[in-house]
N, C-alpha and C positions, 0 to 999 in steps of 0.2 A: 512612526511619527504621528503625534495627535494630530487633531483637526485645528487644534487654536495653533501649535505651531506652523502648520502648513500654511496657516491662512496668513501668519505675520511675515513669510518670507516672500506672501503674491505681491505685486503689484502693477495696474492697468495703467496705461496711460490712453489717449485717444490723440493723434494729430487733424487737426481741423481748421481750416482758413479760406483764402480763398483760390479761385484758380489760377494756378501756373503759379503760386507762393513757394513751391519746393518739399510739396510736406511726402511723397513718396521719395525723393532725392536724399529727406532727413531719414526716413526710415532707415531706405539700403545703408546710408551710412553707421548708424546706431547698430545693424545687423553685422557690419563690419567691424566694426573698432570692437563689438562686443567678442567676436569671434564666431557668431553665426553663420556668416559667409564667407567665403575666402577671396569673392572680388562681385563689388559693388554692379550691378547693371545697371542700363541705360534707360532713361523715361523718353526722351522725344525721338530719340533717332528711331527710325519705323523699320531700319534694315540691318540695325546693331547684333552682333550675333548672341549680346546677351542679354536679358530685359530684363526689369527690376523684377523681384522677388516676388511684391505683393502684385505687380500688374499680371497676375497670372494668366486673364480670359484675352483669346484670341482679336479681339472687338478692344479691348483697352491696348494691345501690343501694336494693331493697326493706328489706332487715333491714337497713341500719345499718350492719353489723358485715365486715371483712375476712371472706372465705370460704376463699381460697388465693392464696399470694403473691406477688407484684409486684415486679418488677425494671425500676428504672426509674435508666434511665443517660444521664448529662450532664455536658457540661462548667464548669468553675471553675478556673481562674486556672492555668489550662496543664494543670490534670487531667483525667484520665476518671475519673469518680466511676460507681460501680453501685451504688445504694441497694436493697436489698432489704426490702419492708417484710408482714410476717407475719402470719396469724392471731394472736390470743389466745384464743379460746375452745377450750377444753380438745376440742371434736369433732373442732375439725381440725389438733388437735395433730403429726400424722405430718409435715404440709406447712411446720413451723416446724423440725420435726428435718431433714428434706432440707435447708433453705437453711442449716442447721449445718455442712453437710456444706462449700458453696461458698466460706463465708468461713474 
């Protein structure tokens, strides 16, 4: 496969808002419906036996909450898709401006 085809089948997205808006909740769902996963994990429960996908660091599993963000890429219906999914809390705001940068 050439390079201009590879490159028309990419496509980035970035979720970004603010906190506690659902944007790791929309991820795991998108990883599911798409086929990535085969069952969506949990963002607040702190004792759930399954965590979201992108809140992978031990410190985001604790707090609930995105820490820094998650690039989690898959395929659908002939695409490569690269989801990026970001902080909301205004701390670690600098980590939602870099993934501005990628898409």
């Amino acid at each position: 496969m050439d390079i201009g085809s590879e490159a028309q089948r990419r496509r980035t997205f970035a979720i970004i808002s603010h906190p506690d808006a659902g944007k790791t909740t929309l991820t795991e769902k998108l990883l599911l419906y798409a086929g990535a996963i085969h069952l969506a994990g949990s963002v607040k429960s702190r004792k759930a036996s399954r965590h979201a996908v992108s809140d992978w660091m031990q410190m985001e599993q604790e707090r609930g909450i995105s820490v820094t963000s998650s690039v989690l890429q898959f395929e659908h219906r002939g695409a490569a898709l690269n989801l990026l999914d970001t902080p909301g809390h205004a701390d670690f705001s600098e980590d939602t401006y870099r993934t501005l940068a990628a898409v």
